[in-house]
N, C-alpha and C positions, 0 to 999 in steps of 0.2 A: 946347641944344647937345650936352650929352649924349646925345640919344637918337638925333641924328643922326652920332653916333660910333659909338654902340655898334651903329644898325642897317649903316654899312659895314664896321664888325668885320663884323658878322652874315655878310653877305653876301661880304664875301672868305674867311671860312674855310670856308661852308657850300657855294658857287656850285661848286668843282669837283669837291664830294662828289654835288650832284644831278645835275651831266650826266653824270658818271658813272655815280649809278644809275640814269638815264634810258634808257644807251645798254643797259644788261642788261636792263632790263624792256620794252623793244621785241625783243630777241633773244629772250628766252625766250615772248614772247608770240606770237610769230611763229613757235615750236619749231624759231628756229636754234639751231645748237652755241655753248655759250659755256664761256669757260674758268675753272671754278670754284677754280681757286688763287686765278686775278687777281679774281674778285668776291669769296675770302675777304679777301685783301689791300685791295681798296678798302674792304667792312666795317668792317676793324679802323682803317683809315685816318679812318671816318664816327664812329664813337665816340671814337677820339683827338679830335677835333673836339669832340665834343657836350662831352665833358669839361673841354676848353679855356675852353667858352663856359658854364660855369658851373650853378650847383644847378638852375636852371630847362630847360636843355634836357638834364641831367642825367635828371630826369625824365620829360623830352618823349620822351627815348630808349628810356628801363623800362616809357614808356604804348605807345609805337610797337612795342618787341619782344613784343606780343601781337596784332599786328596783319599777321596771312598777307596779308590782301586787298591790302594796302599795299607791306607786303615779304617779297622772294621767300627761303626758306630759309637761305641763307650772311649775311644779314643780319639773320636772327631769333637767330641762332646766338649771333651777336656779341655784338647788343644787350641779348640776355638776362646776358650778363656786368656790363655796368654796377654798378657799386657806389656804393651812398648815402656810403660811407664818406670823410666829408672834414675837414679840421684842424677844431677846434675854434674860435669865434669869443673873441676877449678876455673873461674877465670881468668888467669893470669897465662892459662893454658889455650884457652879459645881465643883472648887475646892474640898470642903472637900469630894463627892463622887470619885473622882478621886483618891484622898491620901488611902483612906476607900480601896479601889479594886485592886490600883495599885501599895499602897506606895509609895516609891521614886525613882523606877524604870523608872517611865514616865516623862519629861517635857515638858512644853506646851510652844511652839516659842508662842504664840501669843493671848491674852488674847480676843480677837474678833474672834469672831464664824466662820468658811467659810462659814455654813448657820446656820438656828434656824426655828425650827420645831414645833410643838404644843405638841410633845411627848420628841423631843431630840436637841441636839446641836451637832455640827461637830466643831474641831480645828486642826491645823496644828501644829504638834507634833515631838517629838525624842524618840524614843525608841530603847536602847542599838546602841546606834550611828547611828541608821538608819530613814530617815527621813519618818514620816507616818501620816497617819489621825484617829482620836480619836473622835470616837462617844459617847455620855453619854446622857444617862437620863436627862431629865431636874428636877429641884429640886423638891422631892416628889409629883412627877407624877402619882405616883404609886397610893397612900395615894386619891389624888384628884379626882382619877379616881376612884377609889373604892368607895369613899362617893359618887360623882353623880351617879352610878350606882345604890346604893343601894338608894338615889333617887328617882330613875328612877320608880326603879321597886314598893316603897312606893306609887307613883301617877299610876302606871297600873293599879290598879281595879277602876279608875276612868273614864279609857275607857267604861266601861260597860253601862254606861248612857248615852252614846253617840253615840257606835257602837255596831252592831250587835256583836255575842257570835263569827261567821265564822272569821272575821275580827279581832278580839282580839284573837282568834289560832294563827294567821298568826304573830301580833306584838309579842307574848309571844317567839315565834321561832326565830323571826328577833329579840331580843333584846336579846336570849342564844348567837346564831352568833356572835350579836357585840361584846356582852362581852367577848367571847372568842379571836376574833380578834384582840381586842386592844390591851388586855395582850398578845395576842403572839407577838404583834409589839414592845413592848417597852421590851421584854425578844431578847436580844440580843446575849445568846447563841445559840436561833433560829435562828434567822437573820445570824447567825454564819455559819448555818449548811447550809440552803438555799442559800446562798452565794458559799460557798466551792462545794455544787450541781451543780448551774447551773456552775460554774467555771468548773467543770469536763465535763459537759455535752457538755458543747460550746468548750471545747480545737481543735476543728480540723476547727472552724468556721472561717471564714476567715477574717482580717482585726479588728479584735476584743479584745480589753484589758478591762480584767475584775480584780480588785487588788484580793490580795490573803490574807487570813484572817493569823493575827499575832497572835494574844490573844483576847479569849473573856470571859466576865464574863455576869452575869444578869443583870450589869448596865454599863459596858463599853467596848466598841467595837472597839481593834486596827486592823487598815488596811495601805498595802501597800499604799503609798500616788502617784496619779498618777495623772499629771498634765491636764488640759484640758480643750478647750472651748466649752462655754455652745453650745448644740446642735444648738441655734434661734441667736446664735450671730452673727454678721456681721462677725468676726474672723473667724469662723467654716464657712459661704456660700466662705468667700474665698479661705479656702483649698479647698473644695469641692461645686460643684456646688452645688444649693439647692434641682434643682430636683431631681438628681441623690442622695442628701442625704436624702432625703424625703423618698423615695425608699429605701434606706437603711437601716433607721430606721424600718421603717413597714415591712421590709421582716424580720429583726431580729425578731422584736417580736411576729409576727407572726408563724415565724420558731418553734419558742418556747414553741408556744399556742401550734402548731398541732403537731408537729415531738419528744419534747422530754416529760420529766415525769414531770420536773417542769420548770417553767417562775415566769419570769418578772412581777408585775403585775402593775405596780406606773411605766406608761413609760413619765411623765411629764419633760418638756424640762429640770427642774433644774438637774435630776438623771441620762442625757444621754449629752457627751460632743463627743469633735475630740479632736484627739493631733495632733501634726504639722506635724505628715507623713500622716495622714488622716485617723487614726484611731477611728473606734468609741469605746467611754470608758463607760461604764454602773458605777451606782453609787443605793446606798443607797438599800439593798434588805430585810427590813424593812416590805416591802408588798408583800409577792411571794407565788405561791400556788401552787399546785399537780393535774394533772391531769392524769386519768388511759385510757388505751388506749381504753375500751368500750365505755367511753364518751365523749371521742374525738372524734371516728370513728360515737357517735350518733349527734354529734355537725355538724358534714359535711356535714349527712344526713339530720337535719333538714334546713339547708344552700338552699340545693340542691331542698331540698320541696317548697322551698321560692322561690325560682328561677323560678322554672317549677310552680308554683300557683299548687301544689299538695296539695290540703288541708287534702284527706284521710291519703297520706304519713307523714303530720305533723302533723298530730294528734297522729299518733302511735308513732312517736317517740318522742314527748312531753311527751307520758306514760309511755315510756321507762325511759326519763328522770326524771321520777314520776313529772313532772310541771303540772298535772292535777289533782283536786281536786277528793278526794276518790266519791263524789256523784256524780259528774256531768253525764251526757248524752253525749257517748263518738261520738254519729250518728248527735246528735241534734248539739253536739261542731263542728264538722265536718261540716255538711251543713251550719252554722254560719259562719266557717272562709270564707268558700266557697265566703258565698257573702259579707265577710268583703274585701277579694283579689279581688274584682272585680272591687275596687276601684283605684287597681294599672294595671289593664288588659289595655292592647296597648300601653303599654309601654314596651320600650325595656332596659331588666337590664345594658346596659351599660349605657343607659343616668338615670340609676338611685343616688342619694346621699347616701353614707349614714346614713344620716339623716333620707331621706326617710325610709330608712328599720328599723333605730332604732324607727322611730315615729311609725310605723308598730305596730313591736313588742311593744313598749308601752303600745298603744291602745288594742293589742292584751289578754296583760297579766292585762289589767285594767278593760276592759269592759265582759270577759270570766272568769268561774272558773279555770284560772289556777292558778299557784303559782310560785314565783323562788326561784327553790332547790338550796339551799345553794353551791354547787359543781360549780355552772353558776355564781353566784354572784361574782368571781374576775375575770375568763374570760371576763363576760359584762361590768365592770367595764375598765377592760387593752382595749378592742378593743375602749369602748368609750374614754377613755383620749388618745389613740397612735391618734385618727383621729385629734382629736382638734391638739395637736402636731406636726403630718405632715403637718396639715392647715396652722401651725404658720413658717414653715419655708420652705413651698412653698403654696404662697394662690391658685395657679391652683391644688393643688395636690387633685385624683378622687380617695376613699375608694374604692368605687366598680369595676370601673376597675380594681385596682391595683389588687382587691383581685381575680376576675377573673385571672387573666393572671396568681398571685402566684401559686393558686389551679392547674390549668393545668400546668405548668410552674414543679410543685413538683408531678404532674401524683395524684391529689389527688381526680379528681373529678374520674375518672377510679376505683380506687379504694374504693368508694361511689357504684360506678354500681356492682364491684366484689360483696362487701359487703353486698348488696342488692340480688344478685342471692343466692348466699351462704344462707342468712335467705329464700329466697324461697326452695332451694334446704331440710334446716334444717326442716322446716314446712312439705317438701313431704315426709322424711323419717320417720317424726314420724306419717305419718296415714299410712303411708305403713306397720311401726312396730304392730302400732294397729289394722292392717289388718292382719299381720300374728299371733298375738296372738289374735285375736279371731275369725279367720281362723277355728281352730278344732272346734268353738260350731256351728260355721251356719251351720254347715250340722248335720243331725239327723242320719245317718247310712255313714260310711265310710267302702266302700269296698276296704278291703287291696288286696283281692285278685285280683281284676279287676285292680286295679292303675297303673300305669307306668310311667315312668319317666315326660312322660310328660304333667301331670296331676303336678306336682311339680316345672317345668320351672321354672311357673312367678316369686315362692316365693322363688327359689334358686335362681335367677338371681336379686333378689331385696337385700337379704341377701349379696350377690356378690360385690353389688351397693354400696351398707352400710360400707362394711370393706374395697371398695378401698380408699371411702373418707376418713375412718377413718386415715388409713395410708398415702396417699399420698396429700387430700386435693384438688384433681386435680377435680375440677365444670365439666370439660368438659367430662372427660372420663364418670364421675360418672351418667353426664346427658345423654349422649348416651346409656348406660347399662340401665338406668331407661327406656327409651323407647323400646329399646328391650323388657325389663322385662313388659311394655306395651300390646306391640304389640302378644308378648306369652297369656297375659290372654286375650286378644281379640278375638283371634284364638281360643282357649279354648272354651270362650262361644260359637262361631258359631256351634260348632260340637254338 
């Protein structure tokens, strides 16, 4: 009975926030004029709503405002405001989960939360004499979140009357996503693990306390209890200046996104504080994700494509990234960005925002067949909340400079260029391979007895070419032997 209450709640609060954004993403798809007051007013109208309907589409909300391909700009805007921030649940209710996981092993100093979350609670706690912080479940969260999903997915084939079949792919995928996302947030022997990760990963970083995990279960998460003010406080600008903390913060998570295997992904001011020697303390890792070094090294190339307005270069590695729809016209996408970037031409990327580059990309993933691969959705997510962030605790602080200066600063954009020869370099050897394997058919008579060595040059000296890179990896030697091995079949035809 309940779930078929809560799904026509669902469905009378949510029903005229969609044909609403129905009716602007057929106008903007179509490049009619639409009136961007009344689509910021519906926005703000679509998250009144989400927040009505509680922690779970709460969420659904903060997973969806990194999602261009889904929603168009004045709705990213919105969404990105969303706050976790909600009363705290009874104690007497967090209590008996606590007794349930930890027995009488734990006491809790202090019956008010340090925060309260839309998934959990934090308190400040003793365990075996040592003083710590005590993460938990909020009361049957679990339970909550399972009904509205199941929800959820009871009202998706009602998309079908309203949006194309393409467009109901894309929500069927983005609502596997959330749902896996949330249960991995509120499973805390995850959070366990990605914690104790990046703890390992960052031990040589400098200036950096991260606590260290005590015990964890699937509903309660003790941690080293480690004092500190919040990042935006007046407290924290006076150990450290703000711009130089500003800077700090974004090189951290920054560092994180490009350099290790896993990050930060939730870099909002409540989860980053300083202690009083001017340490920064990272908190709450709840939201953290994995990235492998292919799509790292293809995240700086497409950066770099951005940069230089290379639109053939990002189109290839949108594909790489699979962000392009199996049908699309990958020549037709290409001339399109072409003249979508013309719209940022004579401008120079320092005096850009980043803003500007997220509205970009926006427009880019709204108005084109592309898509955003699941793998991209906490990277865009971490770079959008770290800017707001740095904004908040120095309002001159510039995304795109900074991130400029990091890239060269970490020798990253060099290694973009390296990255780039190397694919050129991998592309010459394999028509050179399929030059030497079908070498013996293009000739119809092969006279063994006339041949000589140097009738064979090119394709020893190309084979040569092949096993220095395999072994040493060295572009340069391997590009000089290629030309040599050039300049041999050159000579060959003249004669």
């Amino acid at each position: 009975m309940y779930v078929i209450r809560r799904l026509l709640q669902v469905f009378f609060t949510l029903a005229p926030r969609v044909i609403a954004y129905r009716e602007f993403r057929q106008r903007i798809l179509k490049n009619k004029p639409v009136n961007e007051k009344e689509m910021e007013e519906e926005a703000k109208k679509l998250v009144d709503a989400l927040i009505k309907l509680g922690p779970t589409f709460i969420k659904f909300g903060q997973i969806l405002s990194v999602r261009p391909d889904i929603m168009p700009d004045a709705y990213i805007r919105e969404l990105a405001r969303l706050q976790d921030d909600v009363p705290p649940a009874p104690f007497s209710d967090v209590k008996k989960i606590i007794e349930e996981e930890m027995g009488d092993e734990l006491k809790i100093l202090d019956e008010k939360p340090i925060s309260s979350a839309s998934l959990g609670q934090v308190y400040l706690g003793e365990y075996k004499g040592r003083l710590v912080a005590v993460k938990v479940n909020r009361p049957r969260i679990k339970e909550i979140v399972s009904e509205d999903i199941q929800v959820m997915r009871k009202l998706l084939p009602f998309l079908r009357l309203v949006f194309d079949e393409s467009f109901l792919e894309i929500i069927k995928v983005f609502m596997d996503e959330f749902s896996r996302r949330i249960f991995e947030e509120m499973d805390y022997v995850k959070e366990a693990f990605y914690l104790s990760k990046i703890k390992e990963e960052l031990s040589d970083y400098p200036s950096l306390r991260i606590p260290a995990v005590i015990k964890a279960t699937k509903r309660v998460l003790i941690m080293e209890y480690i004092r500190g003010y919040k990042v935006t406080s007046e407290e924290a600008k006076k150990i450290i200046d703000s711009k130089i903390l500003a800077y700090r913060v974004f090189r951290l998570f920054m560092y994180m996104l490009l350099s290790k295997e896993y990050f930060h992904a939730d870099p909002h001011p409540g989860n980053i504080a300083v202690d009083k020697e001017g340490n920064l303390i990272l908190y709450d890792f709840g939201m953290c994700g994995r990235i492998d070094e292919k799509t790292r090294s293809l995240l700086l190339r497409a950066y770099v494509a951005m940069v230089r307005m290379d639109a053939d270069s990002l189109v290839r590695v949108l594909d790489e990234l699979g962000a392009i729809q199996p049908f699309a016209d990958r020549v037709v996408l290409a001339k399109g960005l072409k003249l979508f970037m013309q719209s940022m031409q004579g401008i120079e990327i320092e005096e850009l925002e980043l803003q500007d580059f997220l509205k970009l990309a926006d427009q880019v993933f709204f108005k084109f067949p592309l898509r955003m691969p699941s793998k991209l959705v906490l990277p865009f997510r971490m770079i959008n909340v770290l800017d707001g962030t740095c904004r908040e605790i120095d309002s001159s602080f510039d995304f795109v400079k900074a991130s400029i200066s990091f890239l060269e600063e970490e020798g990253y954009t060099t290694k973009v260029v390296i990255e780039q020869a190397r694919e050129i370099l991998d592309n010459l050897w394999n028509r050179f391979r399929n030059f030497l394997l079908a070498y013996p058919q293009q000739r119809e008579i092969i006279q063994v007895k006339s041949s000589s060595v140097k009738d064979y040059l090119t394709q020893i000296t190309l084979i040569l070419a092949i096993i220095i890179y395999a072994f040493t990896k060295n572009i340069i030697i391997t590009f000089l032997i290629v030309i040599l091995a050039l300049t041999f079949y050159t000579t060959n035809n003249k004669k």
